[in-house]
PDB file of N, CA, C and O in Angstrom:
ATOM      1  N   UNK A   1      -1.964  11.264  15.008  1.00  0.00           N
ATOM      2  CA  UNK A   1      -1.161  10.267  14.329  1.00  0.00           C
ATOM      3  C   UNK A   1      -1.114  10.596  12.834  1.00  0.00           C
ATOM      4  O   UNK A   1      -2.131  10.545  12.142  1.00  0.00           O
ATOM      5  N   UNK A   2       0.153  10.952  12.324  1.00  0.00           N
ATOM      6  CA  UNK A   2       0.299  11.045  10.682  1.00  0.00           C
ATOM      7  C   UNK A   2      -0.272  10.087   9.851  1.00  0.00           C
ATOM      8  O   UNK A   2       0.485   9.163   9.553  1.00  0.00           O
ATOM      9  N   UNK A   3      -1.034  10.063   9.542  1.00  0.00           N
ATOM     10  CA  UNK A   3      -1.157   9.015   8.128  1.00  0.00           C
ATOM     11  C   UNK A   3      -1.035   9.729   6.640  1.00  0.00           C
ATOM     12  O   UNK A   3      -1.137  10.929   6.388  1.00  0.00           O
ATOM     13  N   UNK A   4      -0.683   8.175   5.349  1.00  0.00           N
ATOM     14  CA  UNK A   4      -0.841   8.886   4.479  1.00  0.00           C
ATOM     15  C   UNK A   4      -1.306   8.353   3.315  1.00  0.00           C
ATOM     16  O   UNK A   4      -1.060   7.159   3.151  1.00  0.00           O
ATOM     17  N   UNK A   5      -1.940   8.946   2.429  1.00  0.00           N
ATOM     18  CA  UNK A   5      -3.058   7.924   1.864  1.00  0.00           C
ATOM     19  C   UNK A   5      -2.255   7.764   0.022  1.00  0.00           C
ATOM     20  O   UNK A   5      -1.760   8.668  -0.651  1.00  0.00           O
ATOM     21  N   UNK A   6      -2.381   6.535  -0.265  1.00  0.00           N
ATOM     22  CA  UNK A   6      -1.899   6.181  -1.484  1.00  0.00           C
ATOM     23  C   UNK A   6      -3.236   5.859  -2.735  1.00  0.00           C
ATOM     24  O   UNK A   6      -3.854   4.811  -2.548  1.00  0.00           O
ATOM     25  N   UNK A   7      -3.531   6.457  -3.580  1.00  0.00           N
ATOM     26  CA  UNK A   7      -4.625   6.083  -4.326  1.00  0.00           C
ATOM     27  C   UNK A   7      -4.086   5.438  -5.707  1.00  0.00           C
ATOM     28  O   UNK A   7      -3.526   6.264  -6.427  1.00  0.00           O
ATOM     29  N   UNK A   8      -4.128   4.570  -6.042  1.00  0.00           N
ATOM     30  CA  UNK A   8      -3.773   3.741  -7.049  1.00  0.00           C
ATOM     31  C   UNK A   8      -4.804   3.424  -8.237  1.00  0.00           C
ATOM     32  O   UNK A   8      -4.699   2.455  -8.990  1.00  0.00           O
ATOM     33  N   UNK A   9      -5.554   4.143  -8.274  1.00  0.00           N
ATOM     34  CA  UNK A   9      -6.343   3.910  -9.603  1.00  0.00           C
ATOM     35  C   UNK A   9      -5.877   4.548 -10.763  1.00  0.00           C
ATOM     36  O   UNK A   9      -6.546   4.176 -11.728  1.00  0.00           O
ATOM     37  N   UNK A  10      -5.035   5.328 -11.055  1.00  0.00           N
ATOM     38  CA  UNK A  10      -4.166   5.871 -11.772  1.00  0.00           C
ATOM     39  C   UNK A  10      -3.469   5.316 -12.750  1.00  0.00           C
ATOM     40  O   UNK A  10      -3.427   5.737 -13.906  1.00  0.00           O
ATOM     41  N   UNK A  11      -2.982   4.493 -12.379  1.00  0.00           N
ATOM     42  CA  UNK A  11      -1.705   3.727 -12.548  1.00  0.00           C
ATOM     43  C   UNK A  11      -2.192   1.947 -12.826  1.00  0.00           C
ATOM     44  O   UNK A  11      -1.484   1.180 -13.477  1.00  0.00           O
ATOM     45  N   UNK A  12      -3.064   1.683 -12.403  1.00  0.00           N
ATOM     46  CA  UNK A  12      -3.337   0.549 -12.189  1.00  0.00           C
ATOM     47  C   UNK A  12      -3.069  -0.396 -13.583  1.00  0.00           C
ATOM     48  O   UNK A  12      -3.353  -1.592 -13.511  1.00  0.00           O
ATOM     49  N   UNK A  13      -2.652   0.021 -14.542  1.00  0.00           N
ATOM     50  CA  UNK A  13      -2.001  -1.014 -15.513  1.00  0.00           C
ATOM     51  C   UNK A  13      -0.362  -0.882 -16.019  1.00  0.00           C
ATOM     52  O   UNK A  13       0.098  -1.604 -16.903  1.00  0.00           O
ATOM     53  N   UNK A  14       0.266  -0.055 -15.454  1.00  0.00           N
ATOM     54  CA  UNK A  14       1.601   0.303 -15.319  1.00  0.00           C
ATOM     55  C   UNK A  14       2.441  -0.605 -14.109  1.00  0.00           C
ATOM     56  O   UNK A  14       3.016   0.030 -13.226  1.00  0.00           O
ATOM     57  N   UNK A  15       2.485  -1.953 -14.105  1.00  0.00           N
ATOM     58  CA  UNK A  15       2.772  -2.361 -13.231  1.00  0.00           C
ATOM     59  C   UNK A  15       4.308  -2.119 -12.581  1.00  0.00           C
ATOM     60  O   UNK A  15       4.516  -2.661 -11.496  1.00  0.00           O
ATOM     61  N   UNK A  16       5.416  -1.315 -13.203  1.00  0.00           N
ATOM     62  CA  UNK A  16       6.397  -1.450 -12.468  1.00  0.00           C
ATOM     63  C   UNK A  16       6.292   0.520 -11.716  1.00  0.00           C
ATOM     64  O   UNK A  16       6.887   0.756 -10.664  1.00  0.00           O
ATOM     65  N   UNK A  17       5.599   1.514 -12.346  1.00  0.00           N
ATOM     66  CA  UNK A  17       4.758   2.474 -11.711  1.00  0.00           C
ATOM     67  C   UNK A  17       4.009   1.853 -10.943  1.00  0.00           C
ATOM     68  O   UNK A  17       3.017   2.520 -11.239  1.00  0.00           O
ATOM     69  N   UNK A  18       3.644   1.177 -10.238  1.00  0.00           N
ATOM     70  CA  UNK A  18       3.067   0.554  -9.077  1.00  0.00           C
ATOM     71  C   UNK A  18       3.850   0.164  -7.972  1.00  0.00           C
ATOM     72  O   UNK A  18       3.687   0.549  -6.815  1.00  0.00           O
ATOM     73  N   UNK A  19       4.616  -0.535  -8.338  1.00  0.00           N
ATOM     74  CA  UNK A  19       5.938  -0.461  -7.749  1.00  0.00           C
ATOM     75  C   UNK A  19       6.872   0.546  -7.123  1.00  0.00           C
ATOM     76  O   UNK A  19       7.172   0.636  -5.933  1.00  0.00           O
ATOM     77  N   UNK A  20       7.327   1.374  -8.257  1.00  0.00           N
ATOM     78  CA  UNK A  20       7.772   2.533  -7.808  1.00  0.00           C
ATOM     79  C   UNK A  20       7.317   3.257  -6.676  1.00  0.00           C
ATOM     80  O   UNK A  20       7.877   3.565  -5.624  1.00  0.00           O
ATOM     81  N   UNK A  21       5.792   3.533  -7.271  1.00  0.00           N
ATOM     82  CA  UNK A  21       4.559   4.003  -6.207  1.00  0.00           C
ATOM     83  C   UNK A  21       5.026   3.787  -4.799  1.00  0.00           C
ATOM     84  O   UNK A  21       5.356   4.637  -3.973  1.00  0.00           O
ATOM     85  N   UNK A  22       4.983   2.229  -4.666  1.00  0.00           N
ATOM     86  CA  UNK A  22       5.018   1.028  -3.368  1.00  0.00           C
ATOM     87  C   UNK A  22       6.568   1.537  -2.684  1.00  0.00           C
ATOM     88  O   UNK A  22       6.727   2.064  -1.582  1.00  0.00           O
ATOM     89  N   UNK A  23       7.449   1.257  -3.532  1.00  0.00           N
ATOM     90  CA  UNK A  23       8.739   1.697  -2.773  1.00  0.00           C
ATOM     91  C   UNK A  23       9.147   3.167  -1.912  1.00  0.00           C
ATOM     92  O   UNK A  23       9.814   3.421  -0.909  1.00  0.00           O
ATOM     93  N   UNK A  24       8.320   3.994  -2.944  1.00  0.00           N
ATOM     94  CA  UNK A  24       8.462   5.349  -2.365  1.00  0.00           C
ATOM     95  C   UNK A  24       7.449   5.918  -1.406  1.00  0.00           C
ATOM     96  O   UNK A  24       7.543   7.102  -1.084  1.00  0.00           O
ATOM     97  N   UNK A  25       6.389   5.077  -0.879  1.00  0.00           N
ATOM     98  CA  UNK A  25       5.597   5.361  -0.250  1.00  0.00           C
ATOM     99  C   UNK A  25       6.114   4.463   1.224  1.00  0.00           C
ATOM    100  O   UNK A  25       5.724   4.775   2.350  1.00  0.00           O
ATOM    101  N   UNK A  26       7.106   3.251   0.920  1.00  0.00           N
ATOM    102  CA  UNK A  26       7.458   2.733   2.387  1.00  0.00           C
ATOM    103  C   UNK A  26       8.696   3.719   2.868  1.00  0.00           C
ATOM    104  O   UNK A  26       9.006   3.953   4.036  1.00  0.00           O
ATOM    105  N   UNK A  27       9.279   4.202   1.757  1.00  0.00           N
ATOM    106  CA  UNK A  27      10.723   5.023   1.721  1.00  0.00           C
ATOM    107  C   UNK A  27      10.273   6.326   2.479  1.00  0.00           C
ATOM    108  O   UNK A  27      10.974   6.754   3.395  1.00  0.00           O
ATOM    109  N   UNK A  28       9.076   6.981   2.096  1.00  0.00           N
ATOM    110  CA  UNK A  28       8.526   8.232   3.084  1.00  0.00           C
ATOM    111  C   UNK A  28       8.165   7.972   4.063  1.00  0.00           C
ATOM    112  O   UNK A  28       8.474   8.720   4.991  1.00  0.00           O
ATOM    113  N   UNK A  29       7.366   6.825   4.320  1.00  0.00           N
ATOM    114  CA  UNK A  29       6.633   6.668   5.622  1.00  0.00           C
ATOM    115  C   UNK A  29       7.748   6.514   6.807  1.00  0.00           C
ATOM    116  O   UNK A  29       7.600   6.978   7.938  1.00  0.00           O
ATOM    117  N   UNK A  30       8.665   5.926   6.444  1.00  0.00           N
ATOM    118  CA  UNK A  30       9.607   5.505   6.845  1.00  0.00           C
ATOM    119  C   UNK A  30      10.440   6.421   7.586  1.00  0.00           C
ATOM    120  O   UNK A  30      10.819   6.217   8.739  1.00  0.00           O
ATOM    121  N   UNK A  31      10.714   7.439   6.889  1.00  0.00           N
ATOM    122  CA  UNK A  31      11.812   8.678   6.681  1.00  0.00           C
ATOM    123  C   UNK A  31      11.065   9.389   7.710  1.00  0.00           C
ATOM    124  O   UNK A  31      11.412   9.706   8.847  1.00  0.00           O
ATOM    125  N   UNK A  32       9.884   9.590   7.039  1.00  0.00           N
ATOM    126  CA  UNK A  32       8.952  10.959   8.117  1.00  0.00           C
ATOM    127  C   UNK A  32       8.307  10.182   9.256  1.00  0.00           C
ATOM    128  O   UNK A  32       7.348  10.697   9.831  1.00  0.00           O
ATOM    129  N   UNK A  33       8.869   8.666   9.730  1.00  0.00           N
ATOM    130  CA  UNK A  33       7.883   8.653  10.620  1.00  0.00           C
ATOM    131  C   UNK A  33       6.359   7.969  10.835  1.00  0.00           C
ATOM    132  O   UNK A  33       5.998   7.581  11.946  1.00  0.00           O
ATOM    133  N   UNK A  34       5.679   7.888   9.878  1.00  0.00           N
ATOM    134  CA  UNK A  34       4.316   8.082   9.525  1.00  0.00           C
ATOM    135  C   UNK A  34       4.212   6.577  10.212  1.00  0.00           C
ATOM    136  O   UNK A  34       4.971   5.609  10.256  1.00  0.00           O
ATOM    137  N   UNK A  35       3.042   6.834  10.667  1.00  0.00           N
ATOM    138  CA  UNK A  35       2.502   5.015  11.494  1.00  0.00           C
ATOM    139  C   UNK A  35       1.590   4.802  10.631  1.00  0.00           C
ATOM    140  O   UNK A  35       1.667   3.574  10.611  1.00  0.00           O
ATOM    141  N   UNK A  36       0.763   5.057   9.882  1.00  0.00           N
ATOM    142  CA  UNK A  36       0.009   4.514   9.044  1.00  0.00           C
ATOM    143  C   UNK A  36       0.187   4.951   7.325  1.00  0.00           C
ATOM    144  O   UNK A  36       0.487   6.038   6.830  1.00  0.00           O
ATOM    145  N   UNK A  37      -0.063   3.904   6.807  1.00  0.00           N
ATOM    146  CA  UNK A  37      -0.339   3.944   5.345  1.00  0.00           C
ATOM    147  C   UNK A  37      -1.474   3.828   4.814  1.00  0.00           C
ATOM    148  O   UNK A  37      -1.689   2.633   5.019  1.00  0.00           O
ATOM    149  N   UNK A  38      -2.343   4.208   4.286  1.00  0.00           N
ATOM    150  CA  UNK A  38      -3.222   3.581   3.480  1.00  0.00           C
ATOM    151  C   UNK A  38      -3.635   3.863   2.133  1.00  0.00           C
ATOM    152  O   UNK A  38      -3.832   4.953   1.597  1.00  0.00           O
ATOM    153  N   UNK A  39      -3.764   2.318   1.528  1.00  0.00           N
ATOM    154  CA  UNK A  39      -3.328   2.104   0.011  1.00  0.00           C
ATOM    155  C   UNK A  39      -4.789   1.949  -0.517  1.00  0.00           C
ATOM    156  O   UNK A  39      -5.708   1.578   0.213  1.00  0.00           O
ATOM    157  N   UNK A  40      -4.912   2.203  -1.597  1.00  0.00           N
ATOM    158  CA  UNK A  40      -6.451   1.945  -2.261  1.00  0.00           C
ATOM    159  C   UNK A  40      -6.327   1.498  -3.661  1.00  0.00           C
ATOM    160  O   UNK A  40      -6.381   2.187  -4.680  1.00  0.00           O
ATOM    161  N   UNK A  41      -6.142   0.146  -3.532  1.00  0.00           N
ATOM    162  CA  UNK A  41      -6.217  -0.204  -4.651  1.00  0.00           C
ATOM    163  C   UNK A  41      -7.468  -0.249  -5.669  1.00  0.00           C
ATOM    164  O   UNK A  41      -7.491  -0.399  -6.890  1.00  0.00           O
ATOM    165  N   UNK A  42      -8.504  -0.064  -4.722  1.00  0.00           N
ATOM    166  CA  UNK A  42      -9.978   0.012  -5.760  1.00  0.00           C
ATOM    167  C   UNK A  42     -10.312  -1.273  -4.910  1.00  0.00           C
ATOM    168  O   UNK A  42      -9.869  -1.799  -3.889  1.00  0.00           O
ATOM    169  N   UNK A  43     -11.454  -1.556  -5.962  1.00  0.00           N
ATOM    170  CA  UNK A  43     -12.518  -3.237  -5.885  1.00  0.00           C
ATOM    171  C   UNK A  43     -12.168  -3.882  -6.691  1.00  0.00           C
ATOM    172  O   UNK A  43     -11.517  -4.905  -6.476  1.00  0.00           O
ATOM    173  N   UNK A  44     -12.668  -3.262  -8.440  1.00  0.00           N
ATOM    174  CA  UNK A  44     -12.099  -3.989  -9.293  1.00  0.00           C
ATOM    175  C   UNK A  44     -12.504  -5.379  -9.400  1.00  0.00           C
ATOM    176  O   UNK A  44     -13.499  -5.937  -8.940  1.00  0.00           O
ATOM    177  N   UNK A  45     -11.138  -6.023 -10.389  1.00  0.00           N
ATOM    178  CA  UNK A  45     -11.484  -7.078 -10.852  1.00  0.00           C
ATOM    179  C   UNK A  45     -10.403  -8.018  -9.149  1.00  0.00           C
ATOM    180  O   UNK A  45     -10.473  -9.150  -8.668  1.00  0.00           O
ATOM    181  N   UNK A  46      -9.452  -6.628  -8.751  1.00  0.00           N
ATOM    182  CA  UNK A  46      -8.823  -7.903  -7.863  1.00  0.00           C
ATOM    183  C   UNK A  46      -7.349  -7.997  -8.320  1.00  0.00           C
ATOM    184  O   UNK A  46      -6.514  -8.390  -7.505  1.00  0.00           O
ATOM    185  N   UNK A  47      -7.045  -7.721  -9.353  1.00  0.00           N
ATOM    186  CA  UNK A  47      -5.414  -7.834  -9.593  1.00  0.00           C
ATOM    187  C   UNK A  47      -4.628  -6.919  -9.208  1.00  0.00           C
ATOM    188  O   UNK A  47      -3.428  -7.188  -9.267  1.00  0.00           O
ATOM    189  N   UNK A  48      -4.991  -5.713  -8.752  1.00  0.00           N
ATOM    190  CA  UNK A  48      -4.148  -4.493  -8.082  1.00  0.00           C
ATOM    191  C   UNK A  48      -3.539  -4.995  -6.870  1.00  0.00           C
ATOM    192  O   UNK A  48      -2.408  -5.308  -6.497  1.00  0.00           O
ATOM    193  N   UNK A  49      -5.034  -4.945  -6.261  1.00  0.00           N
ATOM    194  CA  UNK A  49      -4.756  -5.649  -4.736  1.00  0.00           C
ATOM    195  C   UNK A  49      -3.927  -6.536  -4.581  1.00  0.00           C
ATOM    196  O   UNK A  49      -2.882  -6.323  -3.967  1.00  0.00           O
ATOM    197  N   UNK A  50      -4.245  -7.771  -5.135  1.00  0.00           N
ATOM    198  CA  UNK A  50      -3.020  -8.962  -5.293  1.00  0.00           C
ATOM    199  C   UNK A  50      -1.539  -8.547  -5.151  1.00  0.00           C
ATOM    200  O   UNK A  50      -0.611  -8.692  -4.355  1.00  0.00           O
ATOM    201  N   UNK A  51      -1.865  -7.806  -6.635  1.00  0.00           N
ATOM    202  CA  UNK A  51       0.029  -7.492  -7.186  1.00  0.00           C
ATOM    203  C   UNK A  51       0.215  -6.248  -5.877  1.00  0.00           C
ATOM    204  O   UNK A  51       1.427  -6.041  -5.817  1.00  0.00           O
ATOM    205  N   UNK A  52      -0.444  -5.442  -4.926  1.00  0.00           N
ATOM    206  CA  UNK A  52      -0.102  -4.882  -4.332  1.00  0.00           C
ATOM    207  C   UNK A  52       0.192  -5.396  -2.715  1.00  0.00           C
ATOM    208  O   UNK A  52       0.918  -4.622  -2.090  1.00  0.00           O
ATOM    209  N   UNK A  53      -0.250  -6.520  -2.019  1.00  0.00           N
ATOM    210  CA  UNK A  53      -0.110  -7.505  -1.593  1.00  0.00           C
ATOM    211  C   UNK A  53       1.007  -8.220  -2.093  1.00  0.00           C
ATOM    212  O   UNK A  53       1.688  -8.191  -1.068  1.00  0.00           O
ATOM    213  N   UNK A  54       1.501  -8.664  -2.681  1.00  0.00           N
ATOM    214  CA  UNK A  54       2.735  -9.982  -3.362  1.00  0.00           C
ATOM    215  C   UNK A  54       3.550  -8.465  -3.326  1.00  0.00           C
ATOM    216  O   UNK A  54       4.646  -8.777  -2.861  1.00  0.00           O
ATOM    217  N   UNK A  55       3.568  -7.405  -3.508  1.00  0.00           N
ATOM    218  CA  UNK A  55       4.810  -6.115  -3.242  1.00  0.00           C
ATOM    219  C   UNK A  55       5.109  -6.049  -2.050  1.00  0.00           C
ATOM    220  O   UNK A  55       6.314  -6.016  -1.800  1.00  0.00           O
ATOM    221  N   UNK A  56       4.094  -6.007  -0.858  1.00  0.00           N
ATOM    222  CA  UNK A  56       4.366  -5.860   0.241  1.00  0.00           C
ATOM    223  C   UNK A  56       4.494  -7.273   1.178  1.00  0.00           C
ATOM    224  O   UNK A  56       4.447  -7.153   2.402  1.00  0.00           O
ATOM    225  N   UNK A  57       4.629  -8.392   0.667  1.00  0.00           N
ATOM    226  CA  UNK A  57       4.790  -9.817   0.894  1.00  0.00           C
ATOM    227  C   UNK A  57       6.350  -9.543   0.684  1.00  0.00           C
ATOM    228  O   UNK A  57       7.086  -9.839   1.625  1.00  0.00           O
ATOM    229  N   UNK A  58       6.910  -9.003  -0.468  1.00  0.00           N
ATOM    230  CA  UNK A  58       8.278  -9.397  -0.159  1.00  0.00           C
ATOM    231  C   UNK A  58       8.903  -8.611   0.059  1.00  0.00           C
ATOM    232  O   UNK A  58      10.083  -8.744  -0.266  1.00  0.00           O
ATOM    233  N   UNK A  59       8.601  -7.728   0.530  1.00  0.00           N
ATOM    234  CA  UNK A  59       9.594  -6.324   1.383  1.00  0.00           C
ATOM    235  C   UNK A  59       8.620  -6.209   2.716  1.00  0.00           C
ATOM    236  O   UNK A  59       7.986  -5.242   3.137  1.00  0.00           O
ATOM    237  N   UNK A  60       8.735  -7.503   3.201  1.00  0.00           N
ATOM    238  CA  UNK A  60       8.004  -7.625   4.685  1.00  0.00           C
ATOM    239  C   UNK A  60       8.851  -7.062   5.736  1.00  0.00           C
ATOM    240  O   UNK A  60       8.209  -6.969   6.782  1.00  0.00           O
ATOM    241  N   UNK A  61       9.872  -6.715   5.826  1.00  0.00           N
ATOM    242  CA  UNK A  61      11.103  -6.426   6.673  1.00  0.00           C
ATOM    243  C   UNK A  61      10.865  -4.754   6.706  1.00  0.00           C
ATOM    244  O   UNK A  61      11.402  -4.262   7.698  1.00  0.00           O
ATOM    245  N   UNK A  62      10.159  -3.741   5.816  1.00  0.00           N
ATOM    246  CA  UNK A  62       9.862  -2.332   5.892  1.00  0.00           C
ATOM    247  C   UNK A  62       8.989  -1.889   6.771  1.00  0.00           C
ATOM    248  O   UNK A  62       8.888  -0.894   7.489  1.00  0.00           O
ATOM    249  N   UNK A  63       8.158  -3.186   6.485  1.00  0.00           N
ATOM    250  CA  UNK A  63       6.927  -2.165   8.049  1.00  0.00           C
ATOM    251  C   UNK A  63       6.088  -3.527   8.954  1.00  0.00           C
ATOM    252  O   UNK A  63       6.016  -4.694   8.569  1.00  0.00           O
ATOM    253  N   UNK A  64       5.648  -3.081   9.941  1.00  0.00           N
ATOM    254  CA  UNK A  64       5.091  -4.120  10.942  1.00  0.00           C
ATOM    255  C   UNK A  64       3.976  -4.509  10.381  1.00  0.00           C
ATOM    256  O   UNK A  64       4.328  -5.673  10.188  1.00  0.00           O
ATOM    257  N   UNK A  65       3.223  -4.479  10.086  1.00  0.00           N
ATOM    258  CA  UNK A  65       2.224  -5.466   9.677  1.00  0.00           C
ATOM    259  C   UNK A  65       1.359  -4.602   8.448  1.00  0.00           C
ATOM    260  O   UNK A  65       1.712  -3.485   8.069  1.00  0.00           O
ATOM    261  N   UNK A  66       0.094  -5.381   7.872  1.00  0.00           N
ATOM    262  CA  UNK A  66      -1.053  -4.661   6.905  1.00  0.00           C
ATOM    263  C   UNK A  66      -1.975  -5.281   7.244  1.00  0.00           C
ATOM    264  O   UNK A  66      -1.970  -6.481   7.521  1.00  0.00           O
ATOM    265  N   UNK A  67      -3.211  -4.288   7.275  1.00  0.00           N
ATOM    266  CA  UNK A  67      -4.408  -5.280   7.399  1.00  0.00           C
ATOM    267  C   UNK A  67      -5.221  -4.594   6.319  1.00  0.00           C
ATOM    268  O   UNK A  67      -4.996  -3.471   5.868  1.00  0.00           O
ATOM    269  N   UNK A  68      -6.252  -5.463   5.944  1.00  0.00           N
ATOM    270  CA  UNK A  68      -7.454  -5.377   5.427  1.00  0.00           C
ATOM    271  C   UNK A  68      -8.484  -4.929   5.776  1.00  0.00           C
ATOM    272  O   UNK A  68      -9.236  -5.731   6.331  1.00  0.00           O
ATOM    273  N   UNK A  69      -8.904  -3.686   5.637  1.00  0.00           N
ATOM    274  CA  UNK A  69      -9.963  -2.808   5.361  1.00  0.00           C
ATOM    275  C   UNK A  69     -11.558  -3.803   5.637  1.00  0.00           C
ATOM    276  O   UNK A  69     -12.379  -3.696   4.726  1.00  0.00           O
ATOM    277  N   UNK A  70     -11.887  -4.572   6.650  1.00  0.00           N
ATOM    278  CA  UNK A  70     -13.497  -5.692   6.702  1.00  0.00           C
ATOM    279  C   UNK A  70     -14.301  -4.907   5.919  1.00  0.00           C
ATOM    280  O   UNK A  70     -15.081  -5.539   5.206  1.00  0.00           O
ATOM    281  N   UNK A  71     -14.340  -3.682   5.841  1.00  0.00           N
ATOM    282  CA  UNK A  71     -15.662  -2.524   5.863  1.00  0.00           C
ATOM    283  C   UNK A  71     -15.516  -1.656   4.146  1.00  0.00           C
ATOM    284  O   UNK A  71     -16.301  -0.895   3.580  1.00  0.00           O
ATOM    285  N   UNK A  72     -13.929  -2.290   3.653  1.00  0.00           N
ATOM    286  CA  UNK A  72     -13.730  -1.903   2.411  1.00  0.00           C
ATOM    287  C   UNK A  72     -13.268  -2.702   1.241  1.00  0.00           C
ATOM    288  O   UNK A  72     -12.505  -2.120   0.470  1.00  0.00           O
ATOM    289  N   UNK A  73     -13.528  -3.679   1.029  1.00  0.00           N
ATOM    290  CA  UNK A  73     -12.510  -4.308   0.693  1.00  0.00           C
ATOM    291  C   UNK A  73     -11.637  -3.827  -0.715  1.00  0.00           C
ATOM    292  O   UNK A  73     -11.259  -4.777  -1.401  1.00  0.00           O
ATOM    293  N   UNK A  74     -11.395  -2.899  -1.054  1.00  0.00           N
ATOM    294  CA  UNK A  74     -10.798  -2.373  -1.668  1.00  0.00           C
ATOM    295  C   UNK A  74      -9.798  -1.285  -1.626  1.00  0.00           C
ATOM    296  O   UNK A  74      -9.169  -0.745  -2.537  1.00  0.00           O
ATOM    297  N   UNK A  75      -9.804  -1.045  -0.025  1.00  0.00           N
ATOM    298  CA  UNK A  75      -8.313  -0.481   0.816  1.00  0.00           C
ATOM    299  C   UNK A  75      -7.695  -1.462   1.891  1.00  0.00           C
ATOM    300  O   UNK A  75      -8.357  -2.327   2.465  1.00  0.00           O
ATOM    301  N   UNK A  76      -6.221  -1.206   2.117  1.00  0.00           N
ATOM    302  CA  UNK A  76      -5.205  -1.449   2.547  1.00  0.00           C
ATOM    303  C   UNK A  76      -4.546  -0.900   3.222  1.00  0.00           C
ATOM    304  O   UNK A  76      -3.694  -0.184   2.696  1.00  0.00           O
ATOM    305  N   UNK A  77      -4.630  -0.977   4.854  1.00  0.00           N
ATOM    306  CA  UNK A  77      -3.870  -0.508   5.460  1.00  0.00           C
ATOM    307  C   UNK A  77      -2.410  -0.715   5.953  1.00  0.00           C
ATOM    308  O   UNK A  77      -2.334  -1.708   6.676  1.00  0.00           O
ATOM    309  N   UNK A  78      -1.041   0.033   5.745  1.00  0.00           N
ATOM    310  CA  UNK A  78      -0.019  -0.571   6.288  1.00  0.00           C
ATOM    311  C   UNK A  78       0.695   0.204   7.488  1.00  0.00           C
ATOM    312  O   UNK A  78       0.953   1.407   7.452  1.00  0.00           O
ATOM    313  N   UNK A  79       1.038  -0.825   8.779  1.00  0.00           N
ATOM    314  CA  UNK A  79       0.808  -0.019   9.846  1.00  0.00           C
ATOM    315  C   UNK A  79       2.527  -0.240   9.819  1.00  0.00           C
ATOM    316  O   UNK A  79       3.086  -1.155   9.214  1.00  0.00           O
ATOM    317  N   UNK A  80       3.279   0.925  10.700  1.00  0.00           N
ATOM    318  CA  UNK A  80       4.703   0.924  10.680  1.00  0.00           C
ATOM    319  C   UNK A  80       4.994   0.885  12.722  1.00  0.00           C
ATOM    320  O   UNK A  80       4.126   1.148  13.555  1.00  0.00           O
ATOM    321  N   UNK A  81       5.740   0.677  12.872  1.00  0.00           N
ATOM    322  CA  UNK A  81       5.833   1.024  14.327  1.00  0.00           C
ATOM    323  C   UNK A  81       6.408   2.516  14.769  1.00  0.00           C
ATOM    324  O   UNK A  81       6.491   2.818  15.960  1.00  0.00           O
TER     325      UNK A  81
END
């Protein structure tokens, strides 16, 4: 199974580069196929995650579901069909 991994500590105060990030990573997964995503926003203080969550809250219509990492809480998985 393809997966593909997004690391976001980079960027993490560039919020519309986060974005970008977000769009072009549902835009590939998409294109090529890929059934899994996974995003890493860090631990942190918590605002990545959020604002990366509230990105994928409203472009809910791109992929089938995301779950939460129990064992990480500082990755994000987004699963596509």
């Amino acid at each position: 199974m393809k997966k593909l991994t997004i690391d976001l500590h980079d960027i993490f105060n560039k919020h519309h580069e986060i974005e970008e990030t977000l769009r072009g990573m549902l835009r590939e997964a998409n294109d090529k196929k890929i059934k899994i995503v996974e995003l890493i926003p860090g631990k942190g203080s918590g605002q990545l995650k959020k604002s990366v969550l509230k990105f994928l809250e409203r472009n809910r219509d791109l992929y089938d579901r995301i779950e939460k990492d129990p064992k990480n809480w500082g990755r994000i998985f987004v699963r596509f069909r």
